[in-house]
C-alpha positions as CSV (number, residue, x, y, z in Angstrom):
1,X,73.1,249.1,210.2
2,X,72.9,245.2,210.0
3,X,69.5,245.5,208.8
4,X,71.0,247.3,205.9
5,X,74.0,245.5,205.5
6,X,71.5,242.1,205.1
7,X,69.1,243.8,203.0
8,X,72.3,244.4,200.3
9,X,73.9,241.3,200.7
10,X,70.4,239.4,200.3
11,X,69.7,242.0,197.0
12,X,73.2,240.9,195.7
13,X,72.8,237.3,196.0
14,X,69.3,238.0,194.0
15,X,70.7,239.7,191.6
16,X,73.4,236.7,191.1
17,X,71.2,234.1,190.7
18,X,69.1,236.2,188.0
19,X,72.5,236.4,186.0
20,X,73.1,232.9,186.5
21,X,69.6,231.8,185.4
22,X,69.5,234.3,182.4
23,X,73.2,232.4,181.3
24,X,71.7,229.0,181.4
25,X,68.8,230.4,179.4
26,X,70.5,231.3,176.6
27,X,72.8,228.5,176.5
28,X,69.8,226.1,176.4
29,X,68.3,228.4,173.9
30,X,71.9,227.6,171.9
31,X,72.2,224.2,172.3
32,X,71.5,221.9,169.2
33,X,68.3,219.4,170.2
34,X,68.2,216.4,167.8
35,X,65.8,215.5,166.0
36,X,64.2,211.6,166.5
37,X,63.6,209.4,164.0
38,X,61.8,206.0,163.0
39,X,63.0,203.0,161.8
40,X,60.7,200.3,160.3
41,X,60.7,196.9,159.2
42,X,59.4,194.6,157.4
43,X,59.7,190.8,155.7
44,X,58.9,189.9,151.7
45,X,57.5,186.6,153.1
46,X,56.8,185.8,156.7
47,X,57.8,182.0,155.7
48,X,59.9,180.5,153.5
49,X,61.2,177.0,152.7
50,X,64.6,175.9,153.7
51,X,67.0,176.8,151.3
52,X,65.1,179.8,149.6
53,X,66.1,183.8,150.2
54,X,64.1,186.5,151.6
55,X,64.0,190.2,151.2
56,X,64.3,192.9,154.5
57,X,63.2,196.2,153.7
58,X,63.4,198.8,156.0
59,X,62.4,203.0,156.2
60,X,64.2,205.3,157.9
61,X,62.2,208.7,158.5
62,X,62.5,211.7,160.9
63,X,58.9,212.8,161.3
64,X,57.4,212.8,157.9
65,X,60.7,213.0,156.3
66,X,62.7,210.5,154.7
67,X,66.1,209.9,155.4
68,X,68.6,209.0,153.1
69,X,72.7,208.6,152.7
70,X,72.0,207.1,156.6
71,X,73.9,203.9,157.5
72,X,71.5,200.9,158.7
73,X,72.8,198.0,160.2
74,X,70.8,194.4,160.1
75,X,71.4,192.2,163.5
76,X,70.1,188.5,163.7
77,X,69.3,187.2,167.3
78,X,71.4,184.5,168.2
79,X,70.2,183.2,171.7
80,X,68.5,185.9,172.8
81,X,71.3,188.9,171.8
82,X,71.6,190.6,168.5
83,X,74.6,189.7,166.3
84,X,76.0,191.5,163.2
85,X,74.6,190.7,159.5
86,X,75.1,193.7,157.3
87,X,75.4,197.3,156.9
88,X,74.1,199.6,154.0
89,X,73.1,203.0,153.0
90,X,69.4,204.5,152.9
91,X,68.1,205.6,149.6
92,X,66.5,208.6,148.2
93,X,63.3,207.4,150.3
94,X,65.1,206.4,153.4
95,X,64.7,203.1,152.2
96,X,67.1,200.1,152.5
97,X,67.1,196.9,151.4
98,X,68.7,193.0,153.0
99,X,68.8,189.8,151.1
100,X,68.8,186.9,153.9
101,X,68.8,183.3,153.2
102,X,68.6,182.0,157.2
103,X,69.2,178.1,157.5
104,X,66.3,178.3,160.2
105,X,64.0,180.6,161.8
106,X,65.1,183.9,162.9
107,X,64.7,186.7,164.1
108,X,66.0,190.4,162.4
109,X,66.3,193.8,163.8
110,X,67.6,197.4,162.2
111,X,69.5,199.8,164.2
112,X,70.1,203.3,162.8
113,X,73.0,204.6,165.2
114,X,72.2,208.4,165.1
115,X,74.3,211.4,164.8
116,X,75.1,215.2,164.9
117,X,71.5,215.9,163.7
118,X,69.4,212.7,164.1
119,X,68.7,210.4,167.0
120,X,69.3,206.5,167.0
121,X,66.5,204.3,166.6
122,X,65.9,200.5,166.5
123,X,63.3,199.2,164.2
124,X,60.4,196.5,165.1
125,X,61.4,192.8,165.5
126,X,61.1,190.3,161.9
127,X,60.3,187.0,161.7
128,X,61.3,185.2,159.1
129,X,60.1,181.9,159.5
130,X,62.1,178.5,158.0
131,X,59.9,175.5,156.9
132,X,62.4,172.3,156.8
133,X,62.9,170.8,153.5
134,X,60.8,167.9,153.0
135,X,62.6,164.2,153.9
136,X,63.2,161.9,150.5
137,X,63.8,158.4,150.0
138,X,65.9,156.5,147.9
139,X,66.2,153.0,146.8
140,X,68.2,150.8,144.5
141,X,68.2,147.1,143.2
142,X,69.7,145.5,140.3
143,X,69.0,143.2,137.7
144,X,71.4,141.0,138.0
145,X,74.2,139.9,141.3
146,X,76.6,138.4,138.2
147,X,77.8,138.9,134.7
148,X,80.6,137.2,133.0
149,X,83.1,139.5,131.3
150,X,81.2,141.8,128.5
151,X,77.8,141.3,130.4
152,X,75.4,143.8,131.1
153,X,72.9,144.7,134.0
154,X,70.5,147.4,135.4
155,X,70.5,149.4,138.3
156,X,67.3,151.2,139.4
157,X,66.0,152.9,141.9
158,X,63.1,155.1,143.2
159,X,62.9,158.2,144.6
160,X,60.0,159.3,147.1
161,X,59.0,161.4,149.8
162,X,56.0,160.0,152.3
163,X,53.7,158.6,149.9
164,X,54.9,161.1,147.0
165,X,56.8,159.1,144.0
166,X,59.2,162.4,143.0
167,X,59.2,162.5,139.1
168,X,61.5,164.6,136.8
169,X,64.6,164.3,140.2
170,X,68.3,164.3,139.1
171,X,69.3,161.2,140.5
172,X,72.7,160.2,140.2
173,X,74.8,156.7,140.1
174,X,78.4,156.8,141.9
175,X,80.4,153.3,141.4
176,X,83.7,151.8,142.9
177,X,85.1,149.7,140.8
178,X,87.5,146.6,142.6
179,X,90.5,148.4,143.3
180,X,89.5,151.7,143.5
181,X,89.9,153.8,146.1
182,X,87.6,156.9,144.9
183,X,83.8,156.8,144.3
184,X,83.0,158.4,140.6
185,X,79.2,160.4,140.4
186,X,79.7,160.9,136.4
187,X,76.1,159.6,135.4
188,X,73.2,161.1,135.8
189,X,69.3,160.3,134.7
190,X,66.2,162.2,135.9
191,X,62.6,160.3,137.6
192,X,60.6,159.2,135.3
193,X,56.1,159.7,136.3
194,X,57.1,156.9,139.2
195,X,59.9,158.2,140.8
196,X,61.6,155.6,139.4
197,X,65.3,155.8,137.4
198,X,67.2,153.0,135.8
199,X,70.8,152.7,134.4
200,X,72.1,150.4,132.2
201,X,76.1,149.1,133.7
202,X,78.6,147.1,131.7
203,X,81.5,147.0,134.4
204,X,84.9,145.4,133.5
205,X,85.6,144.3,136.9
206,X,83.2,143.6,140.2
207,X,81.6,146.9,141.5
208,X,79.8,148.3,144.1
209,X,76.6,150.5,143.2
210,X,75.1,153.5,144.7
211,X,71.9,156.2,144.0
212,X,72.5,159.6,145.3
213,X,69.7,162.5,145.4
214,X,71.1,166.1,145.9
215,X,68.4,167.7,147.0
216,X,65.9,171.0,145.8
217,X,65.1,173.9,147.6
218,X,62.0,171.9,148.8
219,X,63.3,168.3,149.3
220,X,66.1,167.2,151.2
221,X,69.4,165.2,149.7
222,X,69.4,161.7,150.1
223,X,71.2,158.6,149.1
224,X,70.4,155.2,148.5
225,X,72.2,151.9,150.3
226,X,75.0,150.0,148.3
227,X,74.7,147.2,145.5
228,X,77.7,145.1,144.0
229,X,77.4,143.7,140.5
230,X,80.2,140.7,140.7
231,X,81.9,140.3,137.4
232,X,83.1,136.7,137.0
């Protein structure tokens, strides 16, 4: 009678765990399994000088298929941990696109958050690398340390950078005229072949002189030192 009574209890439990396995089937058999995807990206130019843009491009796919109307977001490392840049949409061909104009080397990533249908992804690690602007000299004289009243004088200068004499430069003269209080940058003259640029100053009162170089996307700003023209 035990025997009996262990042998249906056993077949119950048997027959319990069948159900039980046969529901957790079917409900994995139900369940929705997303779908991975891809994310590339890549760099226009690998280096650029200071100053100058860059374009990101990035691709989105699931498998062989592109994904578009996805939002992308661009992260910049900052000390080791990704920081916020942009977001955007992926086109027809999954593809989506990042101006960038870093100040200095860095380092991009894309991140494609995921959703009801598609798995997140992060894409590859860019490198956009930042080449310095190149370092510019400028200096100034003048023709004369005194005019009388009506008198005219020069003041030149010449603009370089290492042994490079930089022709065809914006340079431009600020003065402060005795009893001013504000410098004035109105005139401007470009480099001639030499680097060199020359203005031609009538002040009505003693002034003080300067050359100032705003820069290019490939050489750096600069100014030159300070000359006074005494009118007496």
């Amino acid at each position: 009678m035990r025997t009996s009574l262990t042998r249906a209890l056993a077949g119950t439990a048997i027959a319990a765990a069948a159900v039980l396995t046969a529901v957790g089937t079917a409900g994995a058999a139900g369940a929705t399994v997303k779908a991975p995807t891809t994310l590339t990206l890549i760099e226009q130019h690998a280096v650029i000088k200071a100053g100058d843009t860059d374009l990101l491009t990035g691709t989105l796919t699931s498998g062989t298929k592109p994904l578009s109307g996805r939002t992308v977001v661009l992260d910049r490392f900052v000390l080791g941990k990704p920081v916020f840049v942009d977001a955007k949409m992926t086109g027809g061909h999954g593809h989506v696109f990042f101006t960038v104009k870093p100040g200095m080397t860095t380092r991009y990533q894309l991140v494609f958050a995921g959703g009801p249908v598609y798995n997140g992804s992060r894409s590859n690690i860019a490198t956009v690398v930042v080449v310095p602007k190149a370092a510019t000299v400028l200096t100034i004289g003048e023709t004369k340390t005194t005019i009388k009243p009506g008198g005219s004088a020069q003041v030149f200068g010449t603009l370089s950078s290492g042994k490079t004499l930089l022709k065809g430069q914006l340079v431009w003269l600020c003065s402060l005229a005795k009893g001013a209080t504000k410098w004035s940058c109105a005139n401007g003259h470009f480099t001639g072949p030499f680097g060199g640029v020359r203005f031609t100053v009538s002040p009505g009162v003693t002034t003080r002189y300067y050359l100032k170089f705003l820069g290019t996307l490939k050489y750096a700003h600069t100014h030159s030192g300070v000359v006074t023209l005494v009118v007496s």
